[in-house]
TIFI-322700 format. One line per 3 residues: number of its first residue (from 1); their letters; for each residue x, y, z of N, C-alpha, C, O, CB. Coordinates in pm, whole numbers, m for minus. Atoms other than C-alpha are relative to their C-alpha. Glycine has a CB too. Layout:
REM residues N
NUM = A = X,Y,Z,X,Y,Z,X,Y,Z,X,Y,Z,X,Y,Z; ...
REM end
This chain:
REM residues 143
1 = XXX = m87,m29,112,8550,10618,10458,m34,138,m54,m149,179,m67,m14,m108,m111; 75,m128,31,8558,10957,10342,102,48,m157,224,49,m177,11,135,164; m77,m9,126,8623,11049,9974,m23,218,m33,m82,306,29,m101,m145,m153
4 = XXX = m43,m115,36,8698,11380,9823,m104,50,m63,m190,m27,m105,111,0,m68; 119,m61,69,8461,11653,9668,2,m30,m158,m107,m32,m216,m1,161,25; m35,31,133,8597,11572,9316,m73,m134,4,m175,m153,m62,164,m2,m36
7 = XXX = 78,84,37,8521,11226,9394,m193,6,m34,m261,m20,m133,43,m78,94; 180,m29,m66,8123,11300,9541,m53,37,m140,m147,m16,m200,m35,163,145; 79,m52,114,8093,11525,9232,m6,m87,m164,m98,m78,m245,67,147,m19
10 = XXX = 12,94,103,8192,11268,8952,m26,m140,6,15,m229,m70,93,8,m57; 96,127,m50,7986,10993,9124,m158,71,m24,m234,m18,m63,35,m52,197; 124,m72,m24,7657,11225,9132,m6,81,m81,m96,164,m71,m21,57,113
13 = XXX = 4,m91,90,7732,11404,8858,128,m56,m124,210,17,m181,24,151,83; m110,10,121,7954,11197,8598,m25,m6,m150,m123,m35,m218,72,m114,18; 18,m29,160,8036,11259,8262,54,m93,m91,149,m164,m59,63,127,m43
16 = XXX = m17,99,98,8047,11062,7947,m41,m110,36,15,m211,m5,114,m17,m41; 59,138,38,7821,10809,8046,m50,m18,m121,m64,70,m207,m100,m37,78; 110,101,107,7630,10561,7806,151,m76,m98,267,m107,m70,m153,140,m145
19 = XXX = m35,113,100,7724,10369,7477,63,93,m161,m30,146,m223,m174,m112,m29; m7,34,134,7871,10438,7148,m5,m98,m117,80,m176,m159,61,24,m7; 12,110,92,7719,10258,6895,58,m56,m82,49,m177,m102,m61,5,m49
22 = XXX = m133,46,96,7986,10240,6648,138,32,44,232,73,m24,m5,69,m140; m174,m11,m104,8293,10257,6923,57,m53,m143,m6,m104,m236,46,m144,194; m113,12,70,8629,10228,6723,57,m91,58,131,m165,m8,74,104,m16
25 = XXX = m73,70,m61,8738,10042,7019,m120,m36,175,m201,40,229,165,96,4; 103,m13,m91,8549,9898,7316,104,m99,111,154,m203,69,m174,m61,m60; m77,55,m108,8751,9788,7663,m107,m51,118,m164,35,185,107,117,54
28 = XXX = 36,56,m127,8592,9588,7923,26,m84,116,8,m203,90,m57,m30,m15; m69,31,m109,8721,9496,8265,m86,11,72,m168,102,69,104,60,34; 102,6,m163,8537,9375,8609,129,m100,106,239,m155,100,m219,m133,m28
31 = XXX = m75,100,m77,8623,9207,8883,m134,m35,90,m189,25,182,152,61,89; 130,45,m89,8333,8999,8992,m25,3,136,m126,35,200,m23,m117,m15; 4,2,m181,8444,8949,9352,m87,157,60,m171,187,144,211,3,75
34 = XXX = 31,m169,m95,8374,9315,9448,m123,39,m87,m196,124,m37,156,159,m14; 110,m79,52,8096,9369,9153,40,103,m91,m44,155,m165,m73,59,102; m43,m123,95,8283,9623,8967,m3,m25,m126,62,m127,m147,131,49,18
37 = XXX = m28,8,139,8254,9642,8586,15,87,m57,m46,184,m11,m66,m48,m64; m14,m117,5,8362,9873,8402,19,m45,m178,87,m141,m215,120,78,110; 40,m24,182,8280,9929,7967,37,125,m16,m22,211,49,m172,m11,m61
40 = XXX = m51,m129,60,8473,10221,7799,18,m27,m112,95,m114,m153,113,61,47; m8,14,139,8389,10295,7444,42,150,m91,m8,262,m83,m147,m60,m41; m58,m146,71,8602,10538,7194,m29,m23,m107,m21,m133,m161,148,46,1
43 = XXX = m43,m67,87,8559,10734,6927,137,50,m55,213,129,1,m53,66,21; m144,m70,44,8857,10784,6691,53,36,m89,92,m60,m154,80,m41,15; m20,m38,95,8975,11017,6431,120,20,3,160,52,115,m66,79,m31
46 = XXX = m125,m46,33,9321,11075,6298,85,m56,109,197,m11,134,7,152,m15; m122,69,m80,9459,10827,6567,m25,166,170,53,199,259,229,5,m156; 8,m61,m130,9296,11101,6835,m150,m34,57,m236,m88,m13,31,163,m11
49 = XXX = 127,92,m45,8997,11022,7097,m99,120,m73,m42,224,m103,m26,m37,208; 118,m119,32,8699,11254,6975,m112,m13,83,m188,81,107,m61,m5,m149; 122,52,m93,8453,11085,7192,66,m112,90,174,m169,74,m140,m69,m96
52 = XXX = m28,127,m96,8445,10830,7487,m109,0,79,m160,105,117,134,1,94; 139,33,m69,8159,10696,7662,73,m99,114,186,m147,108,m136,m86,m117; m51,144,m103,8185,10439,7983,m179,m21,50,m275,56,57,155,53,187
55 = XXX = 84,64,m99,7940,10223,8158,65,m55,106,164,m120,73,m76,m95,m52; m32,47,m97,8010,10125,8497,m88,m40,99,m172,32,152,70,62,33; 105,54,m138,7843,9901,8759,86,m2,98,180,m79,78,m77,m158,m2
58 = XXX = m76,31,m133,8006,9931,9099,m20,134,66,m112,211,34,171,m45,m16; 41,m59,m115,8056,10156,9395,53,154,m76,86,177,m192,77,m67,161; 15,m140,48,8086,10542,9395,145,1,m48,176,91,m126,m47,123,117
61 = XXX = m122,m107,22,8462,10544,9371,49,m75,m204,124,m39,m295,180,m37,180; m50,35,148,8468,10330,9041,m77,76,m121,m26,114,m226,m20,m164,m26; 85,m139,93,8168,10557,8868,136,126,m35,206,152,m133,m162,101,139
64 = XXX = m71,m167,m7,8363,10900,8968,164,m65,m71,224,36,m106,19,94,228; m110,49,40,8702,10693,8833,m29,m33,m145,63,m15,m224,46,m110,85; 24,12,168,8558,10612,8485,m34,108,m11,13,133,m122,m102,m96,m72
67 = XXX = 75,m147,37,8394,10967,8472,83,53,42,22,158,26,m135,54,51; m156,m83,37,8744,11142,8530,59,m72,m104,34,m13,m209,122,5,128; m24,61,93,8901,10897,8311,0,52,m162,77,90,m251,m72,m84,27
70 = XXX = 29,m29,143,8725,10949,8034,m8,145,m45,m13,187,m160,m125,m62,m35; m59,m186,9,8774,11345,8088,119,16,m25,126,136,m49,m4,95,130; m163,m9,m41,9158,11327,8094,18,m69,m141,132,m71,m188,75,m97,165
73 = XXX = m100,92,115,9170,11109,7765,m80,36,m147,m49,2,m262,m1,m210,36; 85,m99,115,8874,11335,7558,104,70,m38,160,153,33,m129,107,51; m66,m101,104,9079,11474,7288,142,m10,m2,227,77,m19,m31,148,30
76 = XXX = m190,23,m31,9423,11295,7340,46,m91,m119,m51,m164,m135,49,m105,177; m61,77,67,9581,11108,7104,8,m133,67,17,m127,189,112,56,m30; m16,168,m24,9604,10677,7134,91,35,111,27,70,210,73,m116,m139
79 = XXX = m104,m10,m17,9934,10726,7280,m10,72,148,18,25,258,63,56,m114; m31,m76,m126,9904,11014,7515,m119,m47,116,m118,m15,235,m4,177,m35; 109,64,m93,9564,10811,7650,58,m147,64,20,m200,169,m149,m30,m97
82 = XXX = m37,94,m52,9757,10524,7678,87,18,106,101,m89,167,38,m67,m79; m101,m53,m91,10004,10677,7918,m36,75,117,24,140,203,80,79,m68; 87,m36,m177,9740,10751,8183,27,m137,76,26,m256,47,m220,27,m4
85 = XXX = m23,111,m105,9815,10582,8476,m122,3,87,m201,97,76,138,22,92; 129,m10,m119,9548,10521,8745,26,70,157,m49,77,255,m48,m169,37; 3,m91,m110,9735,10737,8987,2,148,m38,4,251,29,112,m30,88
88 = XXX = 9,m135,87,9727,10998,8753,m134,33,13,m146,153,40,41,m9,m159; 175,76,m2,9297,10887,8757,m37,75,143,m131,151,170,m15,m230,18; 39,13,m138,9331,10899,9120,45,148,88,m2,208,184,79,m144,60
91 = XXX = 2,m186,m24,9492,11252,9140,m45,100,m15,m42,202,55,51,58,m25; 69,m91,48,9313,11410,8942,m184,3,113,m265,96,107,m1,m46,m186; 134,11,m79,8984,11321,9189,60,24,105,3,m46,189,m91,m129,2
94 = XXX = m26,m8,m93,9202,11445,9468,0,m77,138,m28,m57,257,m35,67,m10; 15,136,m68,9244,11112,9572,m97,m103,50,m203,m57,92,42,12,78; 60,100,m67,9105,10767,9693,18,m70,95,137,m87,122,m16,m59,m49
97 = XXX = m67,69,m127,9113,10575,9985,46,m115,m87,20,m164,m197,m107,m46,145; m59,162,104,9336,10271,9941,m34,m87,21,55,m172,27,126,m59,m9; 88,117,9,9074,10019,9980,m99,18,m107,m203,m47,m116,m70,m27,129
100 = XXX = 66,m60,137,8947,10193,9652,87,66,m140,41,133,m232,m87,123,54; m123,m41,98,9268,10262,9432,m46,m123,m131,m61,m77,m244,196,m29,92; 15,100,75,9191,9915,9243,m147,74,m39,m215,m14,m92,17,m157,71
103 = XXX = 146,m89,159,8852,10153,9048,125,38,m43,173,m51,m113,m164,181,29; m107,m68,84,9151,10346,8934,117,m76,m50,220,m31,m100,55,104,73; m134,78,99,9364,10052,8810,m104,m63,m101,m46,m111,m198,123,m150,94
106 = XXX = 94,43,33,9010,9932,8671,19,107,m154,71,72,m260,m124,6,120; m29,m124,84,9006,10281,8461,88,m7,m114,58,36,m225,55,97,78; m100,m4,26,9324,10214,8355,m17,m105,m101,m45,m54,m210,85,m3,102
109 = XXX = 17,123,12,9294,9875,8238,m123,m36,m107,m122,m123,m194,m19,m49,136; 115,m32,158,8961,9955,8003,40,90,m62,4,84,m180,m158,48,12; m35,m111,138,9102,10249,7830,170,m101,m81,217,m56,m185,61,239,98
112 = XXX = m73,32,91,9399,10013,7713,m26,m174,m88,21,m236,m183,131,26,75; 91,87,109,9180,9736,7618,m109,52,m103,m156,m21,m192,m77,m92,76; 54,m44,108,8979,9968,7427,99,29,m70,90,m20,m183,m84,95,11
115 = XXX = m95,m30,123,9264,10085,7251,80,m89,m58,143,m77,m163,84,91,25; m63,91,129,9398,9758,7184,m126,m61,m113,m99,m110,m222,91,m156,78; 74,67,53,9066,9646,7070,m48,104,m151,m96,71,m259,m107,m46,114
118 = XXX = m29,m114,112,9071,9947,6843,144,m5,m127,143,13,m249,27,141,101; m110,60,87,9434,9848,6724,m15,m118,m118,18,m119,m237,90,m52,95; m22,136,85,9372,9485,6614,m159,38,m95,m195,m55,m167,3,m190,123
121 = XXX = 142,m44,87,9022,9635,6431,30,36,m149,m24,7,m256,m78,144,68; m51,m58,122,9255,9836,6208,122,m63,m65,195,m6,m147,29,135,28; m117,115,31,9508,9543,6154,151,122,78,236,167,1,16,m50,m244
124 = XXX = m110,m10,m48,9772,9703,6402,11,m116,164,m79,m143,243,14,171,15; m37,41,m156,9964,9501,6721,m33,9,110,52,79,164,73,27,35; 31,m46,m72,9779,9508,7018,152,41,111,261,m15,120,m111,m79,28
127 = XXX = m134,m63,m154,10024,9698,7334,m3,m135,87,m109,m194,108,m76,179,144; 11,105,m73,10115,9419,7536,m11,77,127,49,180,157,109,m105,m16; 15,m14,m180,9996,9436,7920,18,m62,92,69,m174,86,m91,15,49
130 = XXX = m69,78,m128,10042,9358,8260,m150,45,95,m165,144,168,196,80,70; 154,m54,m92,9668,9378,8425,15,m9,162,29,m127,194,m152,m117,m39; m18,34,m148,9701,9377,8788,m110,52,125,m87,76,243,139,60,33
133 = XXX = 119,m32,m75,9344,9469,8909,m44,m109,133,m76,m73,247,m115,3,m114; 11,105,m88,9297,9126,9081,79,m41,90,42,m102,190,m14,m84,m50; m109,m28,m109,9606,9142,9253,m31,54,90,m60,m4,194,97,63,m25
136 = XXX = 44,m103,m48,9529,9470,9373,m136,m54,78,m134,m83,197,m12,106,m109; 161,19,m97,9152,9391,9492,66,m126,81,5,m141,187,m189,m55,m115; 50,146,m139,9278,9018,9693,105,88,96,100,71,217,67,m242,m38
139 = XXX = m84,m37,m110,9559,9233,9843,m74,106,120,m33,123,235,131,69,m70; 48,m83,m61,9326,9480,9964,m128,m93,104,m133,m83,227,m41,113,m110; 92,27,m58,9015,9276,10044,m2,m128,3,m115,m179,1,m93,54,m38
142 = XX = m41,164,m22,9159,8903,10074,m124,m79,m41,m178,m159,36,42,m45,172; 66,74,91,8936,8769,9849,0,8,m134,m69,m70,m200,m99,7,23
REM end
């Protein structure tokens, strides 16, 4: 399998790891079968991100996929973070193989459970979703 220099470098070199202690909003998504977990915690002022942290346990392409992620949604507004897609995730790392696209629906999938979990904090509606990580991983790896 051969991944991209973008990926290599935000696996071996990613940014915004760790924890915020007083996240505004905290999203967490895994998918046990494969091991992947993935914790993304925001900072948020004026309804924009100011900070974002992630933890991730799993393979190189879900690291380097939370550590773009959380680059692409530093300093965006709720809204314009919510409107990342995970091929947007997956472009910006100059792609993934597609037995590794499901880190980048993973990505996806904690930044809008942090932001609903950030919503219902401040008494607003969480965004309704459509998660489709587990889909994605049995279609790929039939389990």
């Amino acid at each position: 399998m051969e991944y991209s220099e973008k990926v290599m470098e935000h696996f071996t070199n990613p940014r915004n790891v760790g924890e915020i202690e007083s996240a505004d909003g905290i999203g967490e998504v895994g998918n046990p079968k494969c091991g992947d977990i993935m914790k993304i915690y925001l900072k948020v002022e004026n309804d924009i991100i100011v900070d974002v942290k992630f933890k991730t346990f799993g393979c190189g392409s879900a690291i380097a996929s939370s550590s773009m992620a959380t680059e692409l949604i530093k300093g965006k507004t709720l809204d314009e973070a919510w409107q990342l897609s995970n091929k947007a995730v997956a472009e910006a790392l100059d792609g993934l193989p597609p037995v590794k696209m499901h880190c980048s629906v993973l990505a996806e999938e904690a930044i809008h459970k942090a932001i609903n979990d950030y919503r219902v904090k401040n008494g607003l509606e969480p965004i309704a979703t459509e998660h489709h990580s587990d889909h994605i991983h049995e279609e790929v790896h039939g389990h």
